[in-house]
C-alpha positions in Angstrom: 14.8 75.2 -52.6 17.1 78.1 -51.1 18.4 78.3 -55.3 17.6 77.2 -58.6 19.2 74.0 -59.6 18.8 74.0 -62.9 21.9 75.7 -64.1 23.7 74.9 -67.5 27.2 74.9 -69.4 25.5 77.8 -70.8 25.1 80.6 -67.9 27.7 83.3 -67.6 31.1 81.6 -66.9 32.1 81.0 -62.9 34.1 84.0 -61.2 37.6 82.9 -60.1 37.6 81.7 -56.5 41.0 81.0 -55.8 42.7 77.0 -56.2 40.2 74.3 -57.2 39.0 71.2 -55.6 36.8 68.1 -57.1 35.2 66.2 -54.0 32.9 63.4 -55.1 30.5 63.0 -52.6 27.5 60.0 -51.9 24.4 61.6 -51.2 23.0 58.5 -49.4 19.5 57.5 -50.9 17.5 60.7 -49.8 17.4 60.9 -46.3 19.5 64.3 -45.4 20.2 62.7 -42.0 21.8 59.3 -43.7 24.4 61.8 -45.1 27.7 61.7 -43.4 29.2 64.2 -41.4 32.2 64.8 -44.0 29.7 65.2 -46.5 28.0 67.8 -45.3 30.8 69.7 -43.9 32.0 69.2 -48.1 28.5 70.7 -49.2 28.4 73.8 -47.1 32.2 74.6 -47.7 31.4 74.4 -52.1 31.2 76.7 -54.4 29.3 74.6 -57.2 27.4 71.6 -56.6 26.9 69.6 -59.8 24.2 67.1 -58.8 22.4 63.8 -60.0 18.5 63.8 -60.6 17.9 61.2 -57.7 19.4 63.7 -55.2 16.7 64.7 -52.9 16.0 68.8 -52.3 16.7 67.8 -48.5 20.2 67.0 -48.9 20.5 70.1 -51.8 19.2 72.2 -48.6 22.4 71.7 -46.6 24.8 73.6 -49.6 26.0 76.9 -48.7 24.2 80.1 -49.6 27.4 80.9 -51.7 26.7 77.6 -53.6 25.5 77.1 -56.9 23.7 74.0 -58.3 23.8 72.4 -61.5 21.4 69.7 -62.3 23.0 67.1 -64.7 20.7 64.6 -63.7 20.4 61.4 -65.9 16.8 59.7 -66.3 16.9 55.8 -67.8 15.6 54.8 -71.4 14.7 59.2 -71.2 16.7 62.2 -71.8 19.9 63.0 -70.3 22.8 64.6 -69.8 25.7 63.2 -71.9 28.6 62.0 -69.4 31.7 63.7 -71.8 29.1 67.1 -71.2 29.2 66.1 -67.6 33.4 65.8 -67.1 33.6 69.0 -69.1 31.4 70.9 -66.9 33.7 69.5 -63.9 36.6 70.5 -65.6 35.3 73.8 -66.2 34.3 75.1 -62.6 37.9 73.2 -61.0 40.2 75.2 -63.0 38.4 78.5 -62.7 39.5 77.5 -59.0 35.6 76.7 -57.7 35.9 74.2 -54.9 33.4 71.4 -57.1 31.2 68.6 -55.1 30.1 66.1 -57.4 27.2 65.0 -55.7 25.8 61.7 -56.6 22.7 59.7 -55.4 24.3 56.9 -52.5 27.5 55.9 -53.1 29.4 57.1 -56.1 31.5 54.0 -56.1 28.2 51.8 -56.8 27.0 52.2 -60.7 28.0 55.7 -60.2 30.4 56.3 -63.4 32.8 57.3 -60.7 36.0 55.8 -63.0 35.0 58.1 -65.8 34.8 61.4 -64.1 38.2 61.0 -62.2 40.2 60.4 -65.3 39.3 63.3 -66.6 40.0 65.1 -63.6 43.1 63.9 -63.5 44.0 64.5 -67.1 43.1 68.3 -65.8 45.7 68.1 -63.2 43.0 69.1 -60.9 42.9 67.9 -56.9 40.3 65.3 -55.9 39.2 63.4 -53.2 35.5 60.3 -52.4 33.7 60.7 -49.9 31.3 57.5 -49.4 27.8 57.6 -48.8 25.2 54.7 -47.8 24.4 52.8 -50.9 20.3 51.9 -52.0 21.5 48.0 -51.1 22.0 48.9 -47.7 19.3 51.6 -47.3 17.0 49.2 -48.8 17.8 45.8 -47.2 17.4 48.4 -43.8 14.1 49.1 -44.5 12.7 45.1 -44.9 14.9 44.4 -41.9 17.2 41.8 -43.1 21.0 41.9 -43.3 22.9 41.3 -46.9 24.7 37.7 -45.7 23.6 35.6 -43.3 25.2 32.4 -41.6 23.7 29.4 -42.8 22.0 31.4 -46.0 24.1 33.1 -47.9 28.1 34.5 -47.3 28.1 36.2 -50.2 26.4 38.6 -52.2 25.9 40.2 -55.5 25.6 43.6 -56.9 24.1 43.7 -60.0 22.7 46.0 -62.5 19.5 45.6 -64.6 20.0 47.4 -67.4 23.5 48.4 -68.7 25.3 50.9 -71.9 23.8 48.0 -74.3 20.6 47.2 -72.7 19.7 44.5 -70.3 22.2 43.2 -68.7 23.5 39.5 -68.6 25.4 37.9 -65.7 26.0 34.5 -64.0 22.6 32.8 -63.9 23.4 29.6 -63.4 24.9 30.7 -60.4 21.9 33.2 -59.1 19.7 30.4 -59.8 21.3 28.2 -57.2 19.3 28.4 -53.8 20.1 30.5 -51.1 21.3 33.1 -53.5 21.1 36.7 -52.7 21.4 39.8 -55.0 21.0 43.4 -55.4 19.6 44.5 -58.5 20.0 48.2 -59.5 18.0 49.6 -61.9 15.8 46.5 -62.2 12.5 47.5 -62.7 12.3 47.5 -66.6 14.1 44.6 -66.8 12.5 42.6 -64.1 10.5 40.4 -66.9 13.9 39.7 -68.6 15.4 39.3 -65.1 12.8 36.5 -64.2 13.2 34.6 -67.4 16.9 33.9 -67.3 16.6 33.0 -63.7 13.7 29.9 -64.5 15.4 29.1 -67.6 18.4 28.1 -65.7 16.7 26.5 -62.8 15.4 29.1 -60.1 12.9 27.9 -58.2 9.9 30.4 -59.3 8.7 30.5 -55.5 12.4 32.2 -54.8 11.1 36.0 -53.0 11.9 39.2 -54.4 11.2 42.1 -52.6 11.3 46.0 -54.2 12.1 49.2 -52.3 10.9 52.5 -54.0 12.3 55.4 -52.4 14.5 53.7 -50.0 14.7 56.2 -46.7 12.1 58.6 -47.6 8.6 60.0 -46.7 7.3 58.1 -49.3 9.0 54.6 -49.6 6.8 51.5 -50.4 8.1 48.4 -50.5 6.6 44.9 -52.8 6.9 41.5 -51.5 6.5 38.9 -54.2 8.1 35.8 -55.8 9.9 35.4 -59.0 7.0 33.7 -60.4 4.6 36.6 -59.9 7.7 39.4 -60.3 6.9 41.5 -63.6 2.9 41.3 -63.0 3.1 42.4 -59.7 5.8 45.7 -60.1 3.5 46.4 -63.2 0.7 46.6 -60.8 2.5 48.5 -58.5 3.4 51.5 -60.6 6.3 52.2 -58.9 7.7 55.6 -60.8 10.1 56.5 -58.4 13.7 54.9 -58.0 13.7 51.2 -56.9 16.2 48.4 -55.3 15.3 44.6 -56.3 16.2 42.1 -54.3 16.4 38.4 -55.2 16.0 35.9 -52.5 15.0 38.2 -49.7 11.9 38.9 -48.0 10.7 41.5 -45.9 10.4 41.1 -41.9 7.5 43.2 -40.9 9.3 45.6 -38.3 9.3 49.6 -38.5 7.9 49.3 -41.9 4.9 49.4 -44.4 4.8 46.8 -46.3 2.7 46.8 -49.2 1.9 43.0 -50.7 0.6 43.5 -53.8 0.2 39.3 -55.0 -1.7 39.4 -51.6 -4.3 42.1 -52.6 -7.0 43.0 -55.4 -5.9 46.4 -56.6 -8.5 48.4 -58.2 
């Protein structure tokens, strides 16, 4: 890293720039050359980048040397940064006039608290603007090859979330269960036993595939093909510890990918 992105509420209070900006920005899943051109052209023209914990050091390399980053990352079931901490700090760094890119892990229109951060921009007064970036759905369902819809499979599909404010979250099963079904789960991985019982207990055919992308884009992606039968015994064995996209009722096509089958192989 050019910088230390570490950075607190705490250090020495910002230097007035001149009139300040909020961009919220999608830094894609990890791959610095999945970001957008308006994206970049946002990070190297900031003043303060106030970044997620997901966002790789590749896309924090293309700030500005005049940048400085604050890392308000958020970890799941583990310590992090309280979101009313987060605004504040937004707040802050706009109305000392910084130009402020909220940088957020893909899009920050997908389970990104987006809603929250805006109002209290706005309650500031202060300027904004979204810019998009590619989502883990689409990243993911890139890397196994298949498309979202498909004619004659699915013409719709959903984007979920495993785990929400109150713990696991519930949605329509009876209508996942249905075959032909297709979903995006976000933030699946500790719930994927849950996950897999409500499905069978409303009529899922257990064969259904589910397929998991870790690191979606990067050096280090791996991807599981399994079923909803074998789902929680097979992630456990995979010991995935980085971020992961689930999807339900798609399986991999083996092209430009590795494809690690872990209900098809003896681990050690």
């Amino acid at each position: 890293m050019k910088r230390p992105g570490n950075k607190t509420n705490a250090d020495t209070p910002p230097p007035s720039y001149g009139v300040g900006s909020v961009t919220f920005v999608g830094a894609g899943p990890g791959d610095p050359e999945l970001l957008t051109l308006k994206a970049a052209n946002a990070l190297a023209a900031s003043d303060i980048v106030i970044h997620d914990r997901l966002v790789s050091d590749e896309v924090l390399e293309l700030t500005g040397a005049q940048a400085v980053l604050i890392n308000v990352g958020k970890k799941g079931f583990g310590p992090s940064a309280h979101q009313d901490d987060i605004n504040a700090l937004i707040v802050e760094h706009a109305i000392a006039g910084a130009r402020v890119v909220r940088l957020k892990g893909g899009d920050p229109t997908v389970f990104g608290r987006l809603d929250e951060e805006i109002e209290a921009v706005k309650a500031a007064d202060i300027s904004w603007s979204v810019i998009p970036g590619i989502t883990a759905a689409s990243a993911s369902v890139a890397a196994i090859g298949q498309s979202l819809t498909k004619r004659g499979r699915n013409a719709s599909v959903r984007l979920l979330t495993g785990h929400d404010m109150k713990g696991f979250a519930d949605h329509d099963w009876v209508a996942l269960a249905r075959p032909g079904e297709v979903a995006a789960i976000y933030m699946g991985k500790k719930s994927a036993r849950f996950i897999q019982g409500r499905l069978i207990m409303h009529g899922a055919d257990r064969a259904t595939p589910v397929t998991v992308v870790e690191n979606a884009s990067r050096p280090d992606q791996r991807i599981l093909a399994t079923t909803l039968d074998a789902l929680p015994v097979d992630l456990g064995a995979a010991g995935f510890d980085g971020p992961a996209l689930m999807f339900y009722g798609l399986a991999p096509r083996a092209v430009r990918t590795t494809l690690i089958d872990f209900s098809q192989q003896e681990l050690a």
